[in-house]
DRENDO-1510 file (C-alpha; in Angstrom, 1 decimal, always signed):
<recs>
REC; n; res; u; v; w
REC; 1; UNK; -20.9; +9.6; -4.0 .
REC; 2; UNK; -20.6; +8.5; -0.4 .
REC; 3; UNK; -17.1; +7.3; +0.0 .
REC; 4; UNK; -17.6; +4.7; +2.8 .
REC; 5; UNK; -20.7; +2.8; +0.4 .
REC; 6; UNK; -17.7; +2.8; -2.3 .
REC; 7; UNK; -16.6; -0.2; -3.9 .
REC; 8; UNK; -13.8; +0.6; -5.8 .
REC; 9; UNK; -11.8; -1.2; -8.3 .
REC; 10; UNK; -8.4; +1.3; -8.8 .
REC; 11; UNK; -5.4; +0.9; -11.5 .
REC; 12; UNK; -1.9; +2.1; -11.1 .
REC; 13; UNK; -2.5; +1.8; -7.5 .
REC; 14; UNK; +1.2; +1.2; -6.3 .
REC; 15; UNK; +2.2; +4.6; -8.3 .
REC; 16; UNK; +2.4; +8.2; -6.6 .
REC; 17; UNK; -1.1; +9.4; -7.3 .
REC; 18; UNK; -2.6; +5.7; -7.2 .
REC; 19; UNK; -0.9; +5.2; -3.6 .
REC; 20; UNK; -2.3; +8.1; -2.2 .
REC; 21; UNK; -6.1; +7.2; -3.7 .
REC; 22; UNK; -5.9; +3.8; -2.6 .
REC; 23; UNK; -5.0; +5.3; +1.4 .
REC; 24; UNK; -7.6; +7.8; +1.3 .
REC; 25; UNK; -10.2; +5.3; +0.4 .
REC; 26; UNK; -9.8; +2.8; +3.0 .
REC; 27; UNK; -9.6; +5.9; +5.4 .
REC; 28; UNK; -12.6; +7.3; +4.3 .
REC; 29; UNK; -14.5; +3.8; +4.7 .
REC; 30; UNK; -14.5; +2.4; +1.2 .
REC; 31; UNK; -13.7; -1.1; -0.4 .
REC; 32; UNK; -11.1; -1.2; -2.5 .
REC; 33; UNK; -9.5; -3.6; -5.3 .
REC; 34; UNK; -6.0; -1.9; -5.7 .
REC; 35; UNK; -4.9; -3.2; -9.3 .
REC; 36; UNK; -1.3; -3.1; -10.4 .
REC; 37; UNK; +2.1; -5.1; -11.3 .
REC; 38; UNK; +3.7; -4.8; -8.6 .
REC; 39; UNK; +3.0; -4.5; -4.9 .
REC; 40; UNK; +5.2; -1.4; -4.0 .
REC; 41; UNK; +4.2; +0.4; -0.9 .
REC; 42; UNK; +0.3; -1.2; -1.4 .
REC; 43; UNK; +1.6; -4.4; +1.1 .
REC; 44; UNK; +2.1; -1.8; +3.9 .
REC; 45; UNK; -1.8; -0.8; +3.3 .
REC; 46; UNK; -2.9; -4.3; +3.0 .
REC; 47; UNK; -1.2; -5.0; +6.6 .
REC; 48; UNK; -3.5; -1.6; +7.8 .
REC; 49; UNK; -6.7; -2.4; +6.0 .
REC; 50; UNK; -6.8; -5.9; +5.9 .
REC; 51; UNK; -10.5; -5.9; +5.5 .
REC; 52; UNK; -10.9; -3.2; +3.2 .
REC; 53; UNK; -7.9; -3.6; +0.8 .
REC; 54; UNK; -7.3; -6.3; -1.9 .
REC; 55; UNK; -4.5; -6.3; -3.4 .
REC; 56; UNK; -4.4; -8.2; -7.5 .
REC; 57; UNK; -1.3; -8.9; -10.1 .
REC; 58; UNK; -2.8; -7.9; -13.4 .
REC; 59; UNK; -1.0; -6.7; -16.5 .
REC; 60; UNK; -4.0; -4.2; -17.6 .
REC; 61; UNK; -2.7; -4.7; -21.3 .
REC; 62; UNK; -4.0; -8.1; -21.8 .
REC; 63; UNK; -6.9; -9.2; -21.8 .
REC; 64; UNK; -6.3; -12.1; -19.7 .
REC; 65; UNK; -5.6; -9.0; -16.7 .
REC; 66; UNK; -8.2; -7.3; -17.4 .
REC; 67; UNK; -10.3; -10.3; -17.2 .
REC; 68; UNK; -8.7; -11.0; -13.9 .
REC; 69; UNK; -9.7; -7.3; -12.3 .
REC; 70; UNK; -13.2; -8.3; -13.8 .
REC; 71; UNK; -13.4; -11.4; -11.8 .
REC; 72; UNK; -12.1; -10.0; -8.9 .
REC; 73; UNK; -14.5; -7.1; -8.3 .
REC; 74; UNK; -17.2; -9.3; -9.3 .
REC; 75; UNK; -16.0; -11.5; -6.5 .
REC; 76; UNK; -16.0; -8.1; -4.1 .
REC; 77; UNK; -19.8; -8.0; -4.5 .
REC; 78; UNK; -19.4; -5.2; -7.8 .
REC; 79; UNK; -18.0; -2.2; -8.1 .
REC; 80; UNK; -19.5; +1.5; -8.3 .
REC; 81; UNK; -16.5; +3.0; -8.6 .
REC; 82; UNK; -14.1; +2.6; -11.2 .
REC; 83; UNK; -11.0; +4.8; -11.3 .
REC; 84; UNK; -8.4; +4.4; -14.3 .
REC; 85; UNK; -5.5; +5.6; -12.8 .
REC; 86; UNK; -2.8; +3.5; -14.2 .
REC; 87; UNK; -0.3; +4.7; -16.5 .
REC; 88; UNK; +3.1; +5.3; -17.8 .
REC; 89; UNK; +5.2; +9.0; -19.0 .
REC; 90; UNK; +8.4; +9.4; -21.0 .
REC; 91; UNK; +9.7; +12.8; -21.4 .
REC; 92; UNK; +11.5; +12.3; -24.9 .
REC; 93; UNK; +11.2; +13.7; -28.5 .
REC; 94; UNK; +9.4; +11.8; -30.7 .
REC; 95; UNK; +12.4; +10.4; -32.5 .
REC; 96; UNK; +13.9; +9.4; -28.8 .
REC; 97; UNK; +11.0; +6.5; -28.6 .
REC; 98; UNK; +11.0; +3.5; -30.2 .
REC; 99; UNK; +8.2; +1.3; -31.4 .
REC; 100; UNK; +8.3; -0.7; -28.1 .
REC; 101; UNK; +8.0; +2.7; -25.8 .
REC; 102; UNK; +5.5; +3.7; -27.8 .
REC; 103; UNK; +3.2; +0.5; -27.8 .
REC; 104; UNK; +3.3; +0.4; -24.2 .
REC; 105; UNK; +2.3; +4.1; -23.4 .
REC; 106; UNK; -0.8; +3.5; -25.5 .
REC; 107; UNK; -1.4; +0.3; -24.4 .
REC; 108; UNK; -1.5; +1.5; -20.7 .
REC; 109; UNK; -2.7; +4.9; -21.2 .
REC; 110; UNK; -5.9; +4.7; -23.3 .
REC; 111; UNK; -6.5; +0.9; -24.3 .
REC; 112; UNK; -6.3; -0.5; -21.0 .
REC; 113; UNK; -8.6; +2.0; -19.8 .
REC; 114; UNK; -11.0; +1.9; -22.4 .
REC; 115; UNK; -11.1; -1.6; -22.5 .
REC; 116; UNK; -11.1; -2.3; -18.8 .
REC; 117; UNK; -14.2; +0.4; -18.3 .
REC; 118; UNK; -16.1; -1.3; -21.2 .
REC; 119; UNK; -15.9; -4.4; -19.2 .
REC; 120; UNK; -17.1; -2.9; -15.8 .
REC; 121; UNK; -19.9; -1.3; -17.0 .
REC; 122; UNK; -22.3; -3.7; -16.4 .
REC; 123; UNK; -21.6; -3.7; -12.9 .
REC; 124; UNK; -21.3; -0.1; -12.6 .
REC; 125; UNK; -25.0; +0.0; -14.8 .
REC; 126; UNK; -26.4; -2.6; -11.9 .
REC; 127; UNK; -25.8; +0.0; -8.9 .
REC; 128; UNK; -28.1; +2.5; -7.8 .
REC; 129; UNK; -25.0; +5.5; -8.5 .
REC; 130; UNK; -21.5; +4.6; -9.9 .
REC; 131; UNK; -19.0; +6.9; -11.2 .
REC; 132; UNK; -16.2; +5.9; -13.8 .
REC; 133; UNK; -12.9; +8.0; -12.9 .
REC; 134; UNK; -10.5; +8.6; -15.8 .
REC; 135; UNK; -7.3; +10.2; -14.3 .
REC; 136; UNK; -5.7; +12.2; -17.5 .
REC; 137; UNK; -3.5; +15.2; -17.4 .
REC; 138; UNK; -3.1; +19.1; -17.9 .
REC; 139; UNK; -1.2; +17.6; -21.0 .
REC; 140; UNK; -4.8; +16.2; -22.3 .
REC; 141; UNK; -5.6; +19.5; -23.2 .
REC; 142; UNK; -1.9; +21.1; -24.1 .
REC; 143; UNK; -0.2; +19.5; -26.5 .
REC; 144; UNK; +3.6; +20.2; -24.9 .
REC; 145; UNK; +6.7; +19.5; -26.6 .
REC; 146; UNK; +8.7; +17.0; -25.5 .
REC; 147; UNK; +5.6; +14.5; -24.7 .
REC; 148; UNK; +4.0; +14.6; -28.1 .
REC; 149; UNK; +3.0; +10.8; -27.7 .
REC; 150; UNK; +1.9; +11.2; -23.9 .
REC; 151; UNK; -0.4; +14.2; -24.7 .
REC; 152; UNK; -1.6; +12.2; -27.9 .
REC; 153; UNK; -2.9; +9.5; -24.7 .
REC; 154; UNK; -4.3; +11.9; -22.7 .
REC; 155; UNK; -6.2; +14.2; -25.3 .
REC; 156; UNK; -7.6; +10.4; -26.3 .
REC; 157; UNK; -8.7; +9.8; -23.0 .
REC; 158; UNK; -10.0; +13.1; -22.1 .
REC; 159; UNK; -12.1; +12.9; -25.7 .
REC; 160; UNK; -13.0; +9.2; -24.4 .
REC; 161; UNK; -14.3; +10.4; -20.9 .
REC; 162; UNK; -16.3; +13.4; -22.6 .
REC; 163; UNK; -17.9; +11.6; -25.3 .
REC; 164; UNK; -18.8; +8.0; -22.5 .
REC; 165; UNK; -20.6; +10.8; -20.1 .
REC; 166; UNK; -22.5; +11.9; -22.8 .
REC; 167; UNK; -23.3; +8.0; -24.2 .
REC; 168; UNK; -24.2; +7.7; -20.1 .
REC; 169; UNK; -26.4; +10.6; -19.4 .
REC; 170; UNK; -29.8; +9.0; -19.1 .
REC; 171; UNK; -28.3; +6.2; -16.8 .
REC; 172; UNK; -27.0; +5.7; -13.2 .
REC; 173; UNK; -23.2; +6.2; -14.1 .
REC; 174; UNK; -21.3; +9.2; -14.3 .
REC; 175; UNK; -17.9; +10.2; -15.7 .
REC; 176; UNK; -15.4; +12.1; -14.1 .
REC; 177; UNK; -12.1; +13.3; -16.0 .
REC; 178; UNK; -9.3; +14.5; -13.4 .
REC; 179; UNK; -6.6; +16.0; -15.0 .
REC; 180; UNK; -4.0; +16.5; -12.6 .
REC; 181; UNK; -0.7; +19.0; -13.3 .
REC; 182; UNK; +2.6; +18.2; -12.9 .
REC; 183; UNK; +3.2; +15.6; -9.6 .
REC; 184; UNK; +5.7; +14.6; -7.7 .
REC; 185; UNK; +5.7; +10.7; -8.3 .
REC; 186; UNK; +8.4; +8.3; -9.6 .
REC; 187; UNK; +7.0; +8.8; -13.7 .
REC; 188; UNK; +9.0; +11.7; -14.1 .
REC; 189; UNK; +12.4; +10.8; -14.6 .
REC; 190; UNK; +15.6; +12.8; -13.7 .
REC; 191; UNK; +15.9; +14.9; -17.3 .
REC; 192; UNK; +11.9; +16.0; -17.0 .
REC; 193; UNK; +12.6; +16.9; -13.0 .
REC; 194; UNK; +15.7; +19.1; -14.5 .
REC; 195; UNK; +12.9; +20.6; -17.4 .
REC; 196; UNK; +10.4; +21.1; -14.4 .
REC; 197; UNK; +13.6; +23.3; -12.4 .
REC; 198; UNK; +14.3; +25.2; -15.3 .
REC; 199; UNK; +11.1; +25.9; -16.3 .
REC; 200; UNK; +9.9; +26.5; -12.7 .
REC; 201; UNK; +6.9; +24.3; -13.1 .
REC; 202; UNK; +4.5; +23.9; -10.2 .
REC; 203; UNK; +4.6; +20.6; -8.8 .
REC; 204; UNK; +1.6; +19.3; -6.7 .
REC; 205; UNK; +2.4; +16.3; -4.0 .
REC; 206; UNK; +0.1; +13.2; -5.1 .
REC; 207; UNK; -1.6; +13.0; -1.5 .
REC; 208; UNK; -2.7; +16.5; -2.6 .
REC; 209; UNK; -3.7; +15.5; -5.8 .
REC; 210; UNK; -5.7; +12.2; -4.6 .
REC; 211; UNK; -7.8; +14.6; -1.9 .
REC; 212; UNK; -8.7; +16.8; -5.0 .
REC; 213; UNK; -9.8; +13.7; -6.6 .
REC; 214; UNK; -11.6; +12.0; -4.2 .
REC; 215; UNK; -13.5; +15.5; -3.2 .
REC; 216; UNK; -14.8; +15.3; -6.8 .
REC; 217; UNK; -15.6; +11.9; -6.5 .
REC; 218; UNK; -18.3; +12.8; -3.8 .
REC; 219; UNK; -19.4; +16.0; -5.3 .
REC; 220; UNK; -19.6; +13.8; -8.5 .
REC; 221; UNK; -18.5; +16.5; -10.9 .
REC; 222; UNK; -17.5; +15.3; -14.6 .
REC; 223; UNK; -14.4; +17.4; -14.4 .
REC; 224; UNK; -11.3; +18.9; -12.8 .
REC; 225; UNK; -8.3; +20.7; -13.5 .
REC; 226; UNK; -5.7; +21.4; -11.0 .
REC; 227; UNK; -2.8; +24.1; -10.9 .
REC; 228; UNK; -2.8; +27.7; -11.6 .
REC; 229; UNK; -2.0; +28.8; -14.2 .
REC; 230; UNK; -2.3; +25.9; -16.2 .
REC; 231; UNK; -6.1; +26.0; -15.5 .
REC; 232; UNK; -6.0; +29.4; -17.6 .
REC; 233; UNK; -3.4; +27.7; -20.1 .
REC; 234; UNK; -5.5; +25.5; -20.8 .
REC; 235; UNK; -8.8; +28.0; -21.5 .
REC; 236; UNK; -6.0; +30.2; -23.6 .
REC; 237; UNK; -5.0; +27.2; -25.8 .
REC; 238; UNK; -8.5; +26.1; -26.7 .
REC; 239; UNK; -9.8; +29.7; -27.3 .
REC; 240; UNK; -6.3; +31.2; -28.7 .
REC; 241; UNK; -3.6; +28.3; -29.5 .
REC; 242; UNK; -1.4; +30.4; -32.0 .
REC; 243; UNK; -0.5; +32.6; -28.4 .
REC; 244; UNK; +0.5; +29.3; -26.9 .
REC; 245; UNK; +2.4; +28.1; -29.7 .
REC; 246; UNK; +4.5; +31.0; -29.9 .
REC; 247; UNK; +5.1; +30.7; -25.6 .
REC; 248; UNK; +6.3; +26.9; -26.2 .
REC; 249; UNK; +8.3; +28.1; -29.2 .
REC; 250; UNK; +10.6; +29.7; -27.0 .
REC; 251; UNK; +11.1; +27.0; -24.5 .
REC; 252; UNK; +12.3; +24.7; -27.5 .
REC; 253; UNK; +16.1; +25.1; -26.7 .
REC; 254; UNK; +15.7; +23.7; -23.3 .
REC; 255; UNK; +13.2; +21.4; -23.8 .
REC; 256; UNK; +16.1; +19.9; -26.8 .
REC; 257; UNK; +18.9; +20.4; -24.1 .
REC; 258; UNK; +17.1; +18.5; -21.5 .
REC; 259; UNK; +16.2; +16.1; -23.4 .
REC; 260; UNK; +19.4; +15.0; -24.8 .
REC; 261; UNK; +18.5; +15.3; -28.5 .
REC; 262; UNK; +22.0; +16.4; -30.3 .
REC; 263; UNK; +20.3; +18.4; -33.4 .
REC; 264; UNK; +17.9; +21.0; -34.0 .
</recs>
């Protein structure tokens, strides 16, 4: 896709990765609606792209804000771009969450999307070329211990955003599923940071992760992993997941320590 013909409706777009998208859009010449809850750092890009950036208030798990985002890029003369970005992270055992955590991971991490997508595509069927960007995780393809219910999220929307390109293939809209490693941004709390240390996990900064993205955007691939060697993790854990399980087995003390989970 060519970046400065892009009009783009974005979620999450005050978060780490979101941020970064929503700056390197308006740079590169494209539209954008920047979708969240709260305005963050997006007022400082407002004041620098005033003719390119919208800011909109919408609660993505209603349907009353989804509705809104609807309206809104309608209003913006349709979108071609649609990039599902928003989302939450909890770094806890699954008898850490409660029923409240949980509802709003899955609300925000694979309803909102799905619903919100299945709304836009009539506009996105109406243009010439449009692209649907579904931003998941290396944990859509691991299932990690310690985010049981976030992988659960992200294997649902990577299975979403594989089965929708293949429901699109004889129309103008693609799908592209970016799953990113771990990133520096704000979702991962002081006890997964501590994990990350002990662990010594790569960690990509968003702006790198949202110039990775946005170069798929244009070469309008339908996927991309990022980070070595989670890349090959991943390959080892679909073709041999007994070796993985055995790996993660190990890191199960720490992961319990970090945590703060008391027994075994």
């Amino acid at each position: 896709m060519h970046l400065p013909d892009c009009v783009a409706v974005l979620t999450g777009a005050s978060g780490g990765i979101g941020l970064e998208l929503a700056d390197q859009l308006c740079v590169a010449g494209a539209k954008v609606l920047a979708v969240s809850r709260q305005p963050g750092r997006l007022a400082e890009l407002q004041a620098r792209y005033p003719q390119q950036l919208r800011w909109l208030q919408a609660d993505l798990r209603s349907a009353e804000g989804r509705g809104r985002v609807l309206a809104a890029a309608q209003a913006m003369g349709a979108c071609n771009l649609l990039i599902n970005a928003a989302g939450v992270n909890r770094f806890a055992l699954l008898e850490q969450m409660d029923e409240a955590d949980l509802d709003e991971l899955f609300d925000l991490n694979i309803k909102a999307a799905v619903q919100l997508t299945r709304l836009c595509l009539p506009q996105l069927r109406a243009q010439p070329s449009a692209l649907v960007v579904n931003v998941g995780s290396i944990y859509g393809s691991i299932g990690y211990p310690g985010y049981a219910t976030y992988c659960a999220s992200k294997f649902a929307l990577r299975g979403f955003s594989e089965a929708l390109r293949r429901e699109l293939a004889d129309t103008t809209v693609k799908v592209l599923y970016a799953a990113p490693r771990t990133t520096r941004t704000a979702m991962n709390g002081d006890a997964a940071q501590a994990l990350n240390q002990a662990l010594k996990v790569g960690v990509d900064d968003p702006q790198d992760v949202a110039r990775a993205v946005l170069a798929a955007v244009q070469a309008e691939r339908s996927e991309l992993y990022l980070g070595w060697p989670e890349r090959l993790f991943v390959r080892l854990n679909g073709m041999l997941p007994a070796v993985v399980d055995r790996a993660l087995r190990k890191q199960l003390p720490l992961i319990r320590r970090h945590s703060g989970w008391p027994g075994k």
